[in-house]
Backbone and ligand atoms as CSV (ligand in chain L), in Angstrom:
chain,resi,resn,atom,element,x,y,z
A,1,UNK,N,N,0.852,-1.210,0.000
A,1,UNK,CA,C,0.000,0.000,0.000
A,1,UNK,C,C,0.888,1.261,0.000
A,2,UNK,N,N,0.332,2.035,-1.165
A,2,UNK,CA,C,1.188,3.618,-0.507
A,2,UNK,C,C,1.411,3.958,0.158
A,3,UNK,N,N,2.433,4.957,0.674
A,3,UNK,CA,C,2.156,5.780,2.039
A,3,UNK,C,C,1.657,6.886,1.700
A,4,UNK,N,N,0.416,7.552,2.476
A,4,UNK,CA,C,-0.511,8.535,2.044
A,4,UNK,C,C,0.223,9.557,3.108
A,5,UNK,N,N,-0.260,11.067,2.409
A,5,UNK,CA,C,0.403,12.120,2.857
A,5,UNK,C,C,-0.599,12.719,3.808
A,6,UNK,N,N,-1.567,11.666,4.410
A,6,UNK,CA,C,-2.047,11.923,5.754
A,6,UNK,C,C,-0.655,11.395,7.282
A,7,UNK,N,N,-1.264,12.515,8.534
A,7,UNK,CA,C,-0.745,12.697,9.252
A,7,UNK,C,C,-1.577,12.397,10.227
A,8,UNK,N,N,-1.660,11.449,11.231
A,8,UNK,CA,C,-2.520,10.953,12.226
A,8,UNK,C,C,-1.692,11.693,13.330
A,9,UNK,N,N,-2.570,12.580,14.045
A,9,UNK,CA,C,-2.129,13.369,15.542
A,9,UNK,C,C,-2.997,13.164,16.160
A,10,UNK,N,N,-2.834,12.500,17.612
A,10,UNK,CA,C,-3.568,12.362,18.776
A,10,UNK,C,C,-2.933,12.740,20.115
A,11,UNK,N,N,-3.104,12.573,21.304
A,11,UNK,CA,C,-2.938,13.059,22.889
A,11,UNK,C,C,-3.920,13.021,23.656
A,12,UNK,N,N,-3.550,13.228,24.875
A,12,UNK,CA,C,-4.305,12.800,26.131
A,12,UNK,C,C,-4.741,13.842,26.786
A,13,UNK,N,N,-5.000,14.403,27.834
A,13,UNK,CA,C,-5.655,16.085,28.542
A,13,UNK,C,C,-4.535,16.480,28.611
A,14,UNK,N,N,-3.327,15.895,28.854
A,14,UNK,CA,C,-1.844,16.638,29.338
A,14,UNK,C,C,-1.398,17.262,27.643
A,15,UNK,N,N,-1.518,16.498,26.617
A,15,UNK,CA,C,-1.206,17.135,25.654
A,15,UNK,C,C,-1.820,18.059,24.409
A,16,UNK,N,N,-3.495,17.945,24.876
A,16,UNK,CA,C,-4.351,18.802,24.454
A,16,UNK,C,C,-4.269,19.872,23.776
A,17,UNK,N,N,-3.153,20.547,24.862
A,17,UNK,CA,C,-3.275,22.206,24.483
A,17,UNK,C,C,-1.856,22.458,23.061
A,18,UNK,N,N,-0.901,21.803,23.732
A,18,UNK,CA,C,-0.109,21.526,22.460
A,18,UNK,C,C,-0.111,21.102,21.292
A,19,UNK,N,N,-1.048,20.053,21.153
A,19,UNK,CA,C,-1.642,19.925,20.190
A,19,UNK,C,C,-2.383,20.460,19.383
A,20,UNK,N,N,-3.079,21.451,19.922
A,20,UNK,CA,C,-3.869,22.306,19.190
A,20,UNK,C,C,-3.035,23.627,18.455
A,21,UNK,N,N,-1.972,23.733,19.108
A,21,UNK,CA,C,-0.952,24.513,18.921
A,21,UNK,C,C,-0.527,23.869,17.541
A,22,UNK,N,N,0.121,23.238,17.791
A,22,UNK,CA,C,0.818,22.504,16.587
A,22,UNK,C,C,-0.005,22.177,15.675
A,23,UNK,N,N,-1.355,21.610,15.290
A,23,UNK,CA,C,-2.492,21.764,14.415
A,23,UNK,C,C,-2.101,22.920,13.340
A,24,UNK,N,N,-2.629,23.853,14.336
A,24,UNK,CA,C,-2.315,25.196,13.535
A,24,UNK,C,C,-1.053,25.648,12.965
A,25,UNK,N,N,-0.231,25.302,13.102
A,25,UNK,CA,C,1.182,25.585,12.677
A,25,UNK,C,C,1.150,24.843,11.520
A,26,UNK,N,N,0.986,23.416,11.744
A,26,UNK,CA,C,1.592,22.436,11.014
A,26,UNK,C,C,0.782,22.661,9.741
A,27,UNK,N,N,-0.325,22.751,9.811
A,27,UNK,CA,C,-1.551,22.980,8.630
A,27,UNK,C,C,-1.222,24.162,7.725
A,28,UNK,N,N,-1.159,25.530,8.294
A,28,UNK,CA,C,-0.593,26.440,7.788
A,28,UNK,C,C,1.000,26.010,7.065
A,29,UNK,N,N,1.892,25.889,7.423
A,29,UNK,CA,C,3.051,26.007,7.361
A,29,UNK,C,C,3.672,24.566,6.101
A,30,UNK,N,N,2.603,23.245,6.217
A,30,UNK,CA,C,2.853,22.262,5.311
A,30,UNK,C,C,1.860,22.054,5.106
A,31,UNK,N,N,1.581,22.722,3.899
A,31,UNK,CA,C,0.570,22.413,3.184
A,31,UNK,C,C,-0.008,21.627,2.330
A,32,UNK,N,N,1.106,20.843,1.729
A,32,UNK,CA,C,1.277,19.188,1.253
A,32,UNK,C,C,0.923,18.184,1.553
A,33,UNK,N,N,0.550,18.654,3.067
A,33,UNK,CA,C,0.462,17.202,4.365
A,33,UNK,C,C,-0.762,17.471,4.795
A,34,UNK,N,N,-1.703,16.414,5.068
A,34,UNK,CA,C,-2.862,16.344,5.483
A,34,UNK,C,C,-2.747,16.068,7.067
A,35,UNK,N,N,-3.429,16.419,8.054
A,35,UNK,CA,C,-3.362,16.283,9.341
A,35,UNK,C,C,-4.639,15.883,10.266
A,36,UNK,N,N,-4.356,14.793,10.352
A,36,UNK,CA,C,-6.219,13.819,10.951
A,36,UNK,C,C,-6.169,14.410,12.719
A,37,UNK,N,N,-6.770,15.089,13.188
A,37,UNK,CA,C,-7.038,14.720,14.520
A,37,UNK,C,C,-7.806,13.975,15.172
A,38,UNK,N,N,-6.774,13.064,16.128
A,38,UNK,CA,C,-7.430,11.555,16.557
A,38,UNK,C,C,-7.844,11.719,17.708
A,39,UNK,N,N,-8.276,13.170,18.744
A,39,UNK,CA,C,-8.365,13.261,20.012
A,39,UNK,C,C,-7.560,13.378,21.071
A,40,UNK,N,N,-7.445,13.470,21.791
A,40,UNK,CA,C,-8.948,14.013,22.312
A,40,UNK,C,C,-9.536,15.205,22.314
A,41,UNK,N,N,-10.541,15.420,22.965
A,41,UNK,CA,C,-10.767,16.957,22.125
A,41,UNK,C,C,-10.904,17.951,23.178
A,42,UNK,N,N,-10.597,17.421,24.318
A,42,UNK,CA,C,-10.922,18.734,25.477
A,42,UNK,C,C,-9.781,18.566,26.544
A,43,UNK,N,N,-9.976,19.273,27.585
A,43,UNK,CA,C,-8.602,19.024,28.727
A,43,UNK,C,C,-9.540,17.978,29.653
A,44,UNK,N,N,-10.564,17.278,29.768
A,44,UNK,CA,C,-11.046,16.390,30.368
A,44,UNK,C,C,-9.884,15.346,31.071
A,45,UNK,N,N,-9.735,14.741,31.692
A,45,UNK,CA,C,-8.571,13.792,31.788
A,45,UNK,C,C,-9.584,12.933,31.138
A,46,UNK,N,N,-8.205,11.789,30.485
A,46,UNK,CA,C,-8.492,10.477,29.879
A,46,UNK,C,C,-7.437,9.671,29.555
A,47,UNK,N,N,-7.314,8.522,28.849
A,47,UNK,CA,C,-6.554,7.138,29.400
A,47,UNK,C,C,-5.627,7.367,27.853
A,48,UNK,N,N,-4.170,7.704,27.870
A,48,UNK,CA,C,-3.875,7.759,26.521
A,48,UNK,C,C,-3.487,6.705,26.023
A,49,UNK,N,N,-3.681,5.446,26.633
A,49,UNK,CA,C,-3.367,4.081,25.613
A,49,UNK,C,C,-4.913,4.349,24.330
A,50,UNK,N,N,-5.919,4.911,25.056
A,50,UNK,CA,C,-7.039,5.159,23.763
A,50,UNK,C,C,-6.756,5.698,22.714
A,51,UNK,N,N,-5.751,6.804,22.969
A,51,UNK,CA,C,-5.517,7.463,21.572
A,51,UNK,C,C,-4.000,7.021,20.844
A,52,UNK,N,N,-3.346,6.293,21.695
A,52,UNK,CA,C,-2.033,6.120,20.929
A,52,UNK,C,C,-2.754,4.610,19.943
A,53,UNK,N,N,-4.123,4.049,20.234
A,53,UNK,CA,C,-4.305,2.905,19.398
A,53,UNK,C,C,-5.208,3.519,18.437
A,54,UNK,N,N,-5.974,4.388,18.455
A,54,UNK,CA,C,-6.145,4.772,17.444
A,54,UNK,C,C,-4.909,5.482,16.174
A,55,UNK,N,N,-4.472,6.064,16.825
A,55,UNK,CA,C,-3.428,6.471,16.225
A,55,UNK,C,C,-2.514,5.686,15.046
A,56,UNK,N,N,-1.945,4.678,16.295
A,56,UNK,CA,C,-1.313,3.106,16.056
A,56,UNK,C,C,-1.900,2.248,14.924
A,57,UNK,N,N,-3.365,2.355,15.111
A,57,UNK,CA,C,-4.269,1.699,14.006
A,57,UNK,C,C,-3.883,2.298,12.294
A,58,UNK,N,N,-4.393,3.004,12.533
A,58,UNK,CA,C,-4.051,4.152,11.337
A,58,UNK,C,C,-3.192,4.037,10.857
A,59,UNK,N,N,-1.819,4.704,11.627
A,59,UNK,CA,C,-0.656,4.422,11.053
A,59,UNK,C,C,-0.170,3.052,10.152
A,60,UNK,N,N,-0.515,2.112,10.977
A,60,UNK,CA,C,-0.500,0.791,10.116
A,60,UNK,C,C,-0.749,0.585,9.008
A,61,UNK,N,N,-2.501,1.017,9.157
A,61,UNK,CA,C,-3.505,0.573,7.901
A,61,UNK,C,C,-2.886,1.302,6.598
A,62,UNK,N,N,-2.817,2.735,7.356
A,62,UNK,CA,C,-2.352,3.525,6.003
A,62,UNK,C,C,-1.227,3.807,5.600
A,63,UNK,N,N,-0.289,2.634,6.172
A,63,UNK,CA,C,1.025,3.033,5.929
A,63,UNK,C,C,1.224,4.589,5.363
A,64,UNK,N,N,1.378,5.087,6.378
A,64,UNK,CA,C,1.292,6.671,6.947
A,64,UNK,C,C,2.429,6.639,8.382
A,65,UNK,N,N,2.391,8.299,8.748
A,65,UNK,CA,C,3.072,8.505,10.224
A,65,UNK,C,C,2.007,8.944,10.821
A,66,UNK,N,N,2.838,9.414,12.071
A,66,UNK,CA,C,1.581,9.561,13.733
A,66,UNK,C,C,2.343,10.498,14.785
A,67,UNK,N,N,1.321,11.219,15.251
A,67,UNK,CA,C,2.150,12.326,16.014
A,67,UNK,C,C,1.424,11.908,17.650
A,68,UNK,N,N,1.921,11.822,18.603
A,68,UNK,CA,C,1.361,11.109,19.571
A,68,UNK,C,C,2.582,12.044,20.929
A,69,UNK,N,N,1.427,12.708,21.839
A,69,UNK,CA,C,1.884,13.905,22.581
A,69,UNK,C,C,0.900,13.240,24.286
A,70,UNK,N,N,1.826,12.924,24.751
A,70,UNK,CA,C,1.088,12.991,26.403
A,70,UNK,C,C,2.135,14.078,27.393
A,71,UNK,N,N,1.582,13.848,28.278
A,71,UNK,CA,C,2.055,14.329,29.706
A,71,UNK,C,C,4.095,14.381,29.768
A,72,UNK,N,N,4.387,13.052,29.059
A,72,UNK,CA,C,5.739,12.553,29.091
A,72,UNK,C,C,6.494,12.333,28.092
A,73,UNK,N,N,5.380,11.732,27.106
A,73,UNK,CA,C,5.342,11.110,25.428
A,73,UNK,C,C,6.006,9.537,25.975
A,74,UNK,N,N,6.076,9.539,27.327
A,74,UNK,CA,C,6.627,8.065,27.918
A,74,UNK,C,C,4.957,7.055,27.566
A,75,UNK,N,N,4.641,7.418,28.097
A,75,UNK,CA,C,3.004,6.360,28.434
A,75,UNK,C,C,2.311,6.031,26.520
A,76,UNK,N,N,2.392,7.189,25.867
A,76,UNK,CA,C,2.399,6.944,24.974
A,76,UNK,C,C,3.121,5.759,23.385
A,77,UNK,N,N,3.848,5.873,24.164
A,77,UNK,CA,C,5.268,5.381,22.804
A,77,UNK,C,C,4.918,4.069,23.457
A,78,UNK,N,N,4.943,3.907,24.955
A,78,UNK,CA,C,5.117,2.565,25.010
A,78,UNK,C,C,3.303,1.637,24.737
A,79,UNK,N,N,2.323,2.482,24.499
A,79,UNK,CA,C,1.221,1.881,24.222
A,79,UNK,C,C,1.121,1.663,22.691
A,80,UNK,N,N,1.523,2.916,21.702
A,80,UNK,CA,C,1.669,2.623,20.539
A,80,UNK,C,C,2.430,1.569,20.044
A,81,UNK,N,N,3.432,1.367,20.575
A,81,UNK,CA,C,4.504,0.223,20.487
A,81,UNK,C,C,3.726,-1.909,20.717
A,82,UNK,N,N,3.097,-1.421,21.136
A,82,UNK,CA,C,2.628,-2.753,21.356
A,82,UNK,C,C,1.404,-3.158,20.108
A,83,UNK,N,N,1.118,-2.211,19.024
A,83,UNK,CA,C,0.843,-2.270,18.123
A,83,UNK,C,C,1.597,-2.731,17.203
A,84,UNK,N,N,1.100,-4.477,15.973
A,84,UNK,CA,C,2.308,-4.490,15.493
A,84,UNK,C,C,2.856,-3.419,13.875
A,85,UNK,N,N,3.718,-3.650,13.577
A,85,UNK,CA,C,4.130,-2.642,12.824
A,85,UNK,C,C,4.200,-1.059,13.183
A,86,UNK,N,N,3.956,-1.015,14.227
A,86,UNK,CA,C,4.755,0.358,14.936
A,86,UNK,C,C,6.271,0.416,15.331
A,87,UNK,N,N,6.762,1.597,15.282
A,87,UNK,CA,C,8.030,1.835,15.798
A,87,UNK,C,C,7.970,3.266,15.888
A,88,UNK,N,N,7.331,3.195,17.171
A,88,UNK,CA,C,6.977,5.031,17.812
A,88,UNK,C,C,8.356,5.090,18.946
A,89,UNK,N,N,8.557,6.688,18.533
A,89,UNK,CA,C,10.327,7.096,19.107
A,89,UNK,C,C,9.726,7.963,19.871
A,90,UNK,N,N,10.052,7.557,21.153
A,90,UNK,CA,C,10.101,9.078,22.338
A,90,UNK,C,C,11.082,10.028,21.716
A,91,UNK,N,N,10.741,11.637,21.491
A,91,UNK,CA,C,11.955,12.442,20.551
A,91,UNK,C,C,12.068,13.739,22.231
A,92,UNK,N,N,13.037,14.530,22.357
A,92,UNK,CA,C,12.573,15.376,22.923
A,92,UNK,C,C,13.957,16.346,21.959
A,93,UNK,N,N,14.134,16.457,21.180
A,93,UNK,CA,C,15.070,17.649,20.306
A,93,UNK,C,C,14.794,17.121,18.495
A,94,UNK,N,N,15.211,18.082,17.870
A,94,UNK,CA,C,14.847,17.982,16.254
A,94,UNK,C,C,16.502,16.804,16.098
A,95,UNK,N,N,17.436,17.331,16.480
A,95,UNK,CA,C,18.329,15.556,16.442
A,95,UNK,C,C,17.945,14.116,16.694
A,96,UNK,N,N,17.082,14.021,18.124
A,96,UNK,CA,C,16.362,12.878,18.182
A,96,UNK,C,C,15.790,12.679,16.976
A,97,UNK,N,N,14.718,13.688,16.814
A,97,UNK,CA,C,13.480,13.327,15.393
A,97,UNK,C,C,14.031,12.988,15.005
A,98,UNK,N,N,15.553,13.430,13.737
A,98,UNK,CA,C,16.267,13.244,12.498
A,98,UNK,C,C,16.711,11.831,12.856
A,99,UNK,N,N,16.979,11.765,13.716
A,99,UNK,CA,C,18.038,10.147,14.225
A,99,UNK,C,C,16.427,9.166,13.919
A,100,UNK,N,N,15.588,9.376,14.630
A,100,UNK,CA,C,14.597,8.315,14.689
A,100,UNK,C,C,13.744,7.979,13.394
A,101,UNK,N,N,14.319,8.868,12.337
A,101,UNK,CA,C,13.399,8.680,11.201
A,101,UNK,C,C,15.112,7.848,10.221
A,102,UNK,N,N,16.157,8.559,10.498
A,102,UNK,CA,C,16.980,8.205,9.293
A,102,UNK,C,C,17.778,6.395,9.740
A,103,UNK,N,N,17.597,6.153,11.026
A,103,UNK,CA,C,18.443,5.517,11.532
A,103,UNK,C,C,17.133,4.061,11.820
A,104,UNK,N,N,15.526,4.519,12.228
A,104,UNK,CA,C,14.552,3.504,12.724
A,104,UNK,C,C,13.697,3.635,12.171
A,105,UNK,N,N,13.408,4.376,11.273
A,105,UNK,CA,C,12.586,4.652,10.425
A,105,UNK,C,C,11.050,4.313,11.021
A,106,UNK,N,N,11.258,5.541,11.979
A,106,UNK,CA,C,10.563,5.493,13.301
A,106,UNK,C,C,8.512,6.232,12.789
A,107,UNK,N,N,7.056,5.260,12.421
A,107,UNK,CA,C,6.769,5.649,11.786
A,107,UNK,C,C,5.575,6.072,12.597
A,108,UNK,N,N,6.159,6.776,13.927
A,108,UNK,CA,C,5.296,7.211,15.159
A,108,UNK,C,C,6.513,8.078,15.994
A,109,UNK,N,N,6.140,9.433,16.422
A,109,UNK,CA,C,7.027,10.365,17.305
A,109,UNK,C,C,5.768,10.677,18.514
A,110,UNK,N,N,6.827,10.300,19.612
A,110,UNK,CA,C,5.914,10.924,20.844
A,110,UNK,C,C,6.654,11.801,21.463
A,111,UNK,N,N,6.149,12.611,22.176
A,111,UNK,CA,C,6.767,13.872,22.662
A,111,UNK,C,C,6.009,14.431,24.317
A,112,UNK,N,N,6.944,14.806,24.955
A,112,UNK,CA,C,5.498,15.387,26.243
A,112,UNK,C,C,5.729,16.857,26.045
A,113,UNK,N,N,4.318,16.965,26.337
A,113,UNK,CA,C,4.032,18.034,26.753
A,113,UNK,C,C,4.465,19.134,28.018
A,114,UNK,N,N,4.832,18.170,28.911
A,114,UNK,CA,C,4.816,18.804,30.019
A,114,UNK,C,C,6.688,18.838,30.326
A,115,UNK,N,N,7.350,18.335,28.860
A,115,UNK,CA,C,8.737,18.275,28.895
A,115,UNK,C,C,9.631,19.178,28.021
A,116,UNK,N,N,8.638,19.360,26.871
A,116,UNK,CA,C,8.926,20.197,25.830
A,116,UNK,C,C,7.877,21.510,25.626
A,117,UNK,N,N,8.503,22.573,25.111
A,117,UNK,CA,C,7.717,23.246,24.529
A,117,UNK,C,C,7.362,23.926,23.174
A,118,UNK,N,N,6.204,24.581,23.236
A,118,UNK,CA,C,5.806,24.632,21.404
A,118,UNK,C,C,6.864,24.445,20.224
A,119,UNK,N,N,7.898,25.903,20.716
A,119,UNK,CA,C,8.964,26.031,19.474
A,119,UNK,C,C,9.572,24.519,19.337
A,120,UNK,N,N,9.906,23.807,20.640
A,120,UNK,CA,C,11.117,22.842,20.126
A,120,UNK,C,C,9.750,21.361,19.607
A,121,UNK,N,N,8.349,21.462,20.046
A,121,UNK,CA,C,7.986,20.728,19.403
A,121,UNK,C,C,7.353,20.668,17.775
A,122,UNK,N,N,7.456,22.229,17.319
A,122,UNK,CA,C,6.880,22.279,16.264
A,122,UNK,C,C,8.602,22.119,15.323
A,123,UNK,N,N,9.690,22.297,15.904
A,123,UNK,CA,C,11.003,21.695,15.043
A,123,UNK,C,C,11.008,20.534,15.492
A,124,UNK,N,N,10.687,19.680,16.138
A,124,UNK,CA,C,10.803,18.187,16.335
A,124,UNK,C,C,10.082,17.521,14.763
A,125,UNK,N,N,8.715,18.409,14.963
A,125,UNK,CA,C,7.693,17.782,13.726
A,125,UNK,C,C,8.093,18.115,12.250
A,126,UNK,N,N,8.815,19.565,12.350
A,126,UNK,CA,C,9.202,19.902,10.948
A,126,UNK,C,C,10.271,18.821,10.470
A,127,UNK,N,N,11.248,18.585,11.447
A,127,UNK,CA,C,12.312,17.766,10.721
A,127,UNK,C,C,11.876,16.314,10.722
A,128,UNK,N,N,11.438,15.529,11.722
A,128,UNK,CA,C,10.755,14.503,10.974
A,128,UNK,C,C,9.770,14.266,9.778
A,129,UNK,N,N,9.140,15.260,9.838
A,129,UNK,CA,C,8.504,14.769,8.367
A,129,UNK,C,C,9.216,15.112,7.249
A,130,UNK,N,N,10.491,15.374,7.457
A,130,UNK,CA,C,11.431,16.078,5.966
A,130,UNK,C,C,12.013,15.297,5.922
A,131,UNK,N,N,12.826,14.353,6.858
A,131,UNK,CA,C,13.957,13.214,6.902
A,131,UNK,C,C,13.433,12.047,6.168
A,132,UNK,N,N,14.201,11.449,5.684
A,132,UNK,CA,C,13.573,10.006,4.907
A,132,UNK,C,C,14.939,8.934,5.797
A,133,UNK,N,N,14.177,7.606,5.879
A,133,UNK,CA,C,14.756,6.673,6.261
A,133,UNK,C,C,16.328,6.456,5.241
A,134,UNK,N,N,17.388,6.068,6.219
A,134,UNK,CA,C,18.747,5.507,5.729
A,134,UNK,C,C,18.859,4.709,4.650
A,135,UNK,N,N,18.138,3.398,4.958
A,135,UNK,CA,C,17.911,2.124,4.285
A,135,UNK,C,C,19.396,1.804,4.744
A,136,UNK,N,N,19.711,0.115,4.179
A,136,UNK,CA,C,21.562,0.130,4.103
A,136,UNK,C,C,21.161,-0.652,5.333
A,137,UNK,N,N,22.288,-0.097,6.488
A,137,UNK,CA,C,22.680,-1.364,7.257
A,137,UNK,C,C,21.447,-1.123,7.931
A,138,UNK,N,N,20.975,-0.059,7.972
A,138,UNK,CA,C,19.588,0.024,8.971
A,138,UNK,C,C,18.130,-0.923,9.001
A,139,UNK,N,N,18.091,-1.706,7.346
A,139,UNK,CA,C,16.777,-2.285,7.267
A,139,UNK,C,C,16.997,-3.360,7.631
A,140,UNK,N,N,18.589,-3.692,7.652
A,140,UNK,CA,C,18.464,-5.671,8.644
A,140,UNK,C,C,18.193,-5.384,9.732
A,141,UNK,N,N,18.599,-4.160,10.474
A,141,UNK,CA,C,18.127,-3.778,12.045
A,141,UNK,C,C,16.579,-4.079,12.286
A,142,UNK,N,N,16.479,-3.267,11.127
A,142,UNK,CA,C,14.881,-3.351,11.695
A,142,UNK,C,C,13.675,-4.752,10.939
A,143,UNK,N,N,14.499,-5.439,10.112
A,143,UNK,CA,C,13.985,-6.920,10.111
A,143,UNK,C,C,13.826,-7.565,10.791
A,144,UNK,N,N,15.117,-7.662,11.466
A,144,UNK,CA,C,15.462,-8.393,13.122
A,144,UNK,C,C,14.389,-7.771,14.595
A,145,UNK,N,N,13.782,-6.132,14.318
A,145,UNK,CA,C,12.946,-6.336,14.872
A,145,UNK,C,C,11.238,-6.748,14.686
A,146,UNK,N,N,11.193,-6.743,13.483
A,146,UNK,CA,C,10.026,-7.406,12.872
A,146,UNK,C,C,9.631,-8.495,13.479
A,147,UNK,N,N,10.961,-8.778,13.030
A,147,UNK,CA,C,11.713,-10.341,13.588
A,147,UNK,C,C,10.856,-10.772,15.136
A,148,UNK,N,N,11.198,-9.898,15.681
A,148,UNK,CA,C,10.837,-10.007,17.574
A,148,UNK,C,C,9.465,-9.824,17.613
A,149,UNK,N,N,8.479,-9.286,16.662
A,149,UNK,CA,C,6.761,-9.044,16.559
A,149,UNK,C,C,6.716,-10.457,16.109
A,150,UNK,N,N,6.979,-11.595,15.401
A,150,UNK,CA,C,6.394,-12.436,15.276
A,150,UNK,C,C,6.690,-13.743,15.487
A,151,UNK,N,N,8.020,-13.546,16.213
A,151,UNK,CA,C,8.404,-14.504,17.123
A,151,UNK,C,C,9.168,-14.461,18.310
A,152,UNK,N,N,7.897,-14.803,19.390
A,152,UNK,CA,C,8.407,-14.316,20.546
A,152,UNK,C,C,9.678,-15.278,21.194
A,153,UNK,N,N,10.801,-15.169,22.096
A,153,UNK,CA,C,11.473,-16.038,22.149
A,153,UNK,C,C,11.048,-17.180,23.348
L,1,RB5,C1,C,-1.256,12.084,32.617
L,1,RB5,O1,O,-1.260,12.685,33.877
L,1,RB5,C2,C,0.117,11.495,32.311
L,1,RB5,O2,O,0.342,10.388,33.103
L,1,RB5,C3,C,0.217,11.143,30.838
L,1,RB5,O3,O,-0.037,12.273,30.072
L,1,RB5,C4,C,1.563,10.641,30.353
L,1,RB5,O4,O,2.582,11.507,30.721
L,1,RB5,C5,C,1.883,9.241,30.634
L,1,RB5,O5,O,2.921,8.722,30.239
């Protein structure tokens, strides 16, 4: 399947407000890129394994990326992750991003909110979606973890 130039973004009440932030940036500013919001939609508290699987879902189906923002971007990455064919990167600098897209071809970034702020998360998002994967010694890496989704030891 293609990869479609949709962008699945979701978060939890902790990452709400950033998110909405970055919405607006990202929409304006890349206009090439389509941007789905997956929730939640208010500062309500709520459970973010809900939105990193929607998210997670998506990403899969549409062989697409995923922008996934909690409290830590910890609780997140590790719920998206248990989705198979994910490989969501906790980022907290635009070097992380670049590393996690060229090196893991990482096709989920989580980030917190309550760790980062706007400017360094709206350059986290710009340079991951510009970086393209290494390929080379990097895709036996990540065979070998394929590898570990479908056979457990
Ligand atoms: C919510 O308080 C917080 O636990 C959540 O946003 C996230 O940081 C979890 O990893």
């Amino acid at each position: 399947m293609a990869e479609t130039n949709t962008i699945f973004v979701g978060s939890d009440h902790a990452g709400y407000s950033l998110k909405k932030t970055l919405l607006e940036i990202l929409k304006k500013d890349l206009p090439n890129l389509r941007f789905e919001d997956c929730g939640t939609d208010t500062e309500a508290s709520c459970d973010y394994p809900d939105f990193a699987k929607k998210v997670a879902t998506q990403v899969v189906h549409k062989q697409t990326r995923g922008i996934l923002i909690c409290g830590t971007g910890i609780g997140m990455s590790i719920a998206a992750n248990k989705i198979h064919g994910v490989r969501a990167a906790e980022v907290w600098d635009a070097t992380s991003a670049r590393l996690c897209r060229e090196h893991n071809n990482a096709n989920i970034i989580c980030f917190g909110a309550r760790l980062v702020g706007p400017e360094t998360a709206i350059d986290i998002c710009k340079t991951w979606l510009k970086t393209e994967f290494l390929g080379g010694r990097h895709q036996g890496r990540l065979d070998k973890i394929a590898e570990l989704e479908r056979k457990q030891p």
